[in-house]
C-alpha positions as CSV (number, residue, x, y, z in Angstrom):
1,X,0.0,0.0,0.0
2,X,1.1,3.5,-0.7
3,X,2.8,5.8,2.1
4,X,-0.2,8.8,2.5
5,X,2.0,11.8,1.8
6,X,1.2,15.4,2.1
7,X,3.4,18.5,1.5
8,X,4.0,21.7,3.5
9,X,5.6,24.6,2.2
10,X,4.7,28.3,1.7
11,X,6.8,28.0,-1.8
12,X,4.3,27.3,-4.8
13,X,7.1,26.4,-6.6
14,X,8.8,24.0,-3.9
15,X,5.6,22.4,-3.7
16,X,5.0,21.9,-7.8
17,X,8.4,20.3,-8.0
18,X,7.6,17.8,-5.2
19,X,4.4,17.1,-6.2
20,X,5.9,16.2,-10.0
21,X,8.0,14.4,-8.0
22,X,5.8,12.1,-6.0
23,X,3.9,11.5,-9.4
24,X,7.0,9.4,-10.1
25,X,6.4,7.2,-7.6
26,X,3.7,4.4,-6.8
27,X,4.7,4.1,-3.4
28,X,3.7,7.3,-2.2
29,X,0.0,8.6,-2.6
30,X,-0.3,12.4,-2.7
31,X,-3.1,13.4,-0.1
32,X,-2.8,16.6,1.3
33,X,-0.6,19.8,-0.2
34,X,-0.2,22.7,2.7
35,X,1.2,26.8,2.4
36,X,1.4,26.9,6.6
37,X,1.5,24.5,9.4
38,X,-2.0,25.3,10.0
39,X,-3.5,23.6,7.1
40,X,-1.0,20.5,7.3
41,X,-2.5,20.7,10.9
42,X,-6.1,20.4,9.6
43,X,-5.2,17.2,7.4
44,X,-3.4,15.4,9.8
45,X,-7.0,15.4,12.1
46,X,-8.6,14.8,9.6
47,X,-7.0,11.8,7.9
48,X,-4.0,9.2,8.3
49,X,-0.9,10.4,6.7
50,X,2.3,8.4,7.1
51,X,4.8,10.7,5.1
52,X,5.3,14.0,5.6
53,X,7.7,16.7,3.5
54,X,7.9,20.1,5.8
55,X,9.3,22.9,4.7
56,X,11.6,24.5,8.3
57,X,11.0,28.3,7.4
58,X,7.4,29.1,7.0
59,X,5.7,32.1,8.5
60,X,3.4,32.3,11.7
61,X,5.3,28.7,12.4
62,X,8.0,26.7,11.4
63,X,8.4,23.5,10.4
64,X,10.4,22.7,13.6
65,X,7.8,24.2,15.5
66,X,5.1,22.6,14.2
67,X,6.3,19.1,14.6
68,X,7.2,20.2,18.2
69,X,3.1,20.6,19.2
70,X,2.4,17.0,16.7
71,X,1.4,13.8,19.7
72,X,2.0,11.3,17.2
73,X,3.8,12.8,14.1
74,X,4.0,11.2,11.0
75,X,6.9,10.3,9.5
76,X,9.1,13.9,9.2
77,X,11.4,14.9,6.0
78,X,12.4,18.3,6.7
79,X,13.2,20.4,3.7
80,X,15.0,23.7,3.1
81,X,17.2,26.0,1.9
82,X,19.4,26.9,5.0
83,X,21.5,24.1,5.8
84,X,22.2,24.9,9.9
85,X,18.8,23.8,10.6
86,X,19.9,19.7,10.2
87,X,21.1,19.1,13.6
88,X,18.1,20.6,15.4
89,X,15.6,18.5,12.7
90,X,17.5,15.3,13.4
91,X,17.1,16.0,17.0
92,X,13.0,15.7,16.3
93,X,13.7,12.3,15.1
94,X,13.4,13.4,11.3
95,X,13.3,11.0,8.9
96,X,15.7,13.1,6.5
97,X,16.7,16.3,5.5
98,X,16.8,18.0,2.1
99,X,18.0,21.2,0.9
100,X,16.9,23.2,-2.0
101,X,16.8,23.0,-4.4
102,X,16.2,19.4,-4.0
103,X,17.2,17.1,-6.9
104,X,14.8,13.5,-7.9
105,X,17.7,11.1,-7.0
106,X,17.9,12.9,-3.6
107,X,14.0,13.1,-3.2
108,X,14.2,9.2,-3.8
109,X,16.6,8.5,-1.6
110,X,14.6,9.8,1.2
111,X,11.3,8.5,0.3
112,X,12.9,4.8,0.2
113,X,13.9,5.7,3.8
114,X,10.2,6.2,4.7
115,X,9.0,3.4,2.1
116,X,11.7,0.6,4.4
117,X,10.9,2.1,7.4
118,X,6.7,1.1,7.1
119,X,7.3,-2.1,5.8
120,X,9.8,-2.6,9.0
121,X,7.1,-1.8,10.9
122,X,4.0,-3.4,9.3
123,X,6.3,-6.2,6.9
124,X,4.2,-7.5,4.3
125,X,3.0,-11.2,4.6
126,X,3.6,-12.9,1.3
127,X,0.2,-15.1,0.1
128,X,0.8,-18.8,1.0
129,X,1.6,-20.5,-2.1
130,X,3.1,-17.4,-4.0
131,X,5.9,-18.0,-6.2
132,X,7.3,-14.7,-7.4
133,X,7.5,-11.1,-6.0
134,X,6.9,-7.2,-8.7
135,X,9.6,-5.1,-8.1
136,X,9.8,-1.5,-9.7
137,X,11.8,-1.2,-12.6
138,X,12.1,1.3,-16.0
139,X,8.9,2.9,-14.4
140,X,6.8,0.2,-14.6
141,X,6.3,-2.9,-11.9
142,X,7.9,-6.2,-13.1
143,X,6.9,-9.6,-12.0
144,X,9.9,-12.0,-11.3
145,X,9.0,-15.6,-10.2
146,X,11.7,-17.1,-7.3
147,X,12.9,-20.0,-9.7
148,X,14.0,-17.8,-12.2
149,X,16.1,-15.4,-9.9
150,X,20.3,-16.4,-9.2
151,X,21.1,-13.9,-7.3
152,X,21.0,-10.6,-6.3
153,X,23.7,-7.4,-6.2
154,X,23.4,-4.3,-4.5
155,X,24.8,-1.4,-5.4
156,X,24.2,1.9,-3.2
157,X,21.0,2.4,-3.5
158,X,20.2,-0.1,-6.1
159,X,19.9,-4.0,-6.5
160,X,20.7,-6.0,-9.4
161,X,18.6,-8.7,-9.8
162,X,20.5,-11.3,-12.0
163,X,17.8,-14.0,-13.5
164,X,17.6,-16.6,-16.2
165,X,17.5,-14.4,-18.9
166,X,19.3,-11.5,-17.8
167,X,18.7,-8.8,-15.0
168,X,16.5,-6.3,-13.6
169,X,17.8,-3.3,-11.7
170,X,15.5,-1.7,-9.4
171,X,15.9,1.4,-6.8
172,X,15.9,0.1,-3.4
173,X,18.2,-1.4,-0.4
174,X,19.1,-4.7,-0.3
175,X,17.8,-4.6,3.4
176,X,14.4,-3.2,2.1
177,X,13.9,-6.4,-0.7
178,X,15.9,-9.3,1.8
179,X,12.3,-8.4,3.8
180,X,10.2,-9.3,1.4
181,X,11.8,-12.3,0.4
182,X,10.8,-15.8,2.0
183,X,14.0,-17.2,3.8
184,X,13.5,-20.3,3.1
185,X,14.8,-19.5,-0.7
186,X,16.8,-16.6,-0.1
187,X,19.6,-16.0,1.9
188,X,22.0,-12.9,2.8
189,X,25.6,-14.6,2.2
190,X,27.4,-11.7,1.6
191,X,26.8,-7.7,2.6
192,X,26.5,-7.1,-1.5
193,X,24.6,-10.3,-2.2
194,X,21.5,-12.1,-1.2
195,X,21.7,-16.1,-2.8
196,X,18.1,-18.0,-4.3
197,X,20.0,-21.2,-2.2
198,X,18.0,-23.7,-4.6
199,X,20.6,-22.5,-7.6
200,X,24.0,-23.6,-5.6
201,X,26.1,-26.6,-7.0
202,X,28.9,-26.2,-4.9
203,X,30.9,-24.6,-1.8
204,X,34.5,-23.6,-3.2
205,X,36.6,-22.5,-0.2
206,X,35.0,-18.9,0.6
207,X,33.0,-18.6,-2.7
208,X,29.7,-20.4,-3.7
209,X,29.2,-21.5,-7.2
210,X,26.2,-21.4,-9.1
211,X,26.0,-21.6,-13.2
212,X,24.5,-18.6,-14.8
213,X,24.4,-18.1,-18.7
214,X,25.6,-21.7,-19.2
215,X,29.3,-20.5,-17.1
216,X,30.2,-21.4,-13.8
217,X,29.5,-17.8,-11.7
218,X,31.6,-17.5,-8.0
219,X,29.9,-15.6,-5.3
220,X,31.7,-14.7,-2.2
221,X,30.7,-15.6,1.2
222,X,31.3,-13.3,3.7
223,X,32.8,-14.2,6.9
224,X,29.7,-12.9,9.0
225,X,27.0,-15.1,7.1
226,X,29.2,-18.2,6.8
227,X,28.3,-20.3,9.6
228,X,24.7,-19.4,8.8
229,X,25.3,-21.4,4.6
230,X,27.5,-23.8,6.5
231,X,24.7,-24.7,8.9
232,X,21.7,-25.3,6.2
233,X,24.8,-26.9,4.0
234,X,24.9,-29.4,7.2
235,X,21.0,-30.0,7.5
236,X,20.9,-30.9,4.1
237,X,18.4,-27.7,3.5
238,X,19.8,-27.0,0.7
């Protein structure tokens, strides 16, 4: 389900560019866009909202202000154009920070922050019986079934999903898509890589061996999820 966002800024222009930008992305549903902390106020009685982008230097109130008289706050990004504000937000628990002018890639960053941090604490529950997981990709949703994923890469911010027939790469942490993943199938064995356990042929030393695009492929283990491979190796779960 989509993360209820609503924007607050007295900036019609700060507020067009973040709208465009949420339009970008599924995962957040635009429900509420605010001038002053007074009408951000009157949304948050008078609906849920789990997201919120506040702009720090608004008149009447600031941003800062306003999150100070909040009981139960939504999620916080802070955004503006004075950069001596960030230890004060942070102290308020903020999400993130941005400053203006605030760029897409950095937008995205910080909406993946809020996106991992509600599906930390509401995880999804895949369907018994489901076989395959959609991740976002080239701006549409892609449907990947388990048997046909080897293994996957991250990178930053993004994952590489290497399958069958080549690879998807999608915006997100590996931390963020290991959650979603059944365990029983997939399995952290290295910080960069997360292992569909069902494709191994072999245990080389510190590497694991799979075959992908007809070649033997060697994946490194990493010393802090080793006795964890060794362990299933052992149980004959694999």
């Amino acid at each position: 389900m989509a993360l209820r966002t609503i924007l607050v800024d007295d900036e019609p222009l700060a507020l067009d560019v973040l709208e465009t930008y949420i339009t970008q992305m599924p995962e957040l549903d635009l429900v509420g866009r605010c001038v002053n902390a007074f009408e951000a106020n009157e949304v948050l009685s008078a609906q849920s909202v789990d997201l919120m982008f506040l702009d720090i230097q608004m008149p009447q109130l600031t941003g800062i202000d306003f999150v100070k008289t909040l009981k139960n706050p939504p999620m916080v990004v802070f955004t503006t154009a004075f950069p001596n504000y960030a230890i004060e937000g942070f102290e308020l628990d903020a999400l993130d920070y941005l400053l203006k002018p605030i760029s897409l890639d950095r937008f995205m960053k910080a909406s993946n922050k809020a996106i991992e941090q509600q599906r930390l604490k509401s995880p999804e529950q895949l369907t018994e019986g489901s076989d395959f997981i959609f991740v976002k990709a080239d701006k549409k949703f892609v449907k990947l079934r388990y048997e046909d994923i080897l293994y996957i890469e991250g990178l930053k911010d993004y994952v590489i999903i290497r399958t069958n027939s080549g690879r998807v790469i999608t915006l997100q942490t590996m931390k963020s898509l290991e959650a979603k993943l059944p365990q029983k199938i997939f399995r952290r064995i290295h910080r960069s890589y997360i292992l569909n356990i069902n494709k191994i042929n072999a245990v080389v030393g510190n590497m694991v061996e799979i075959v992908e695009a007809g070649k033997a492929k060697h994946i490194p283990i990493g010393k802090n999820y080793r006795d964890d491979l060794l362990q299933l190796i052992n149980e004959n779960k694999i």
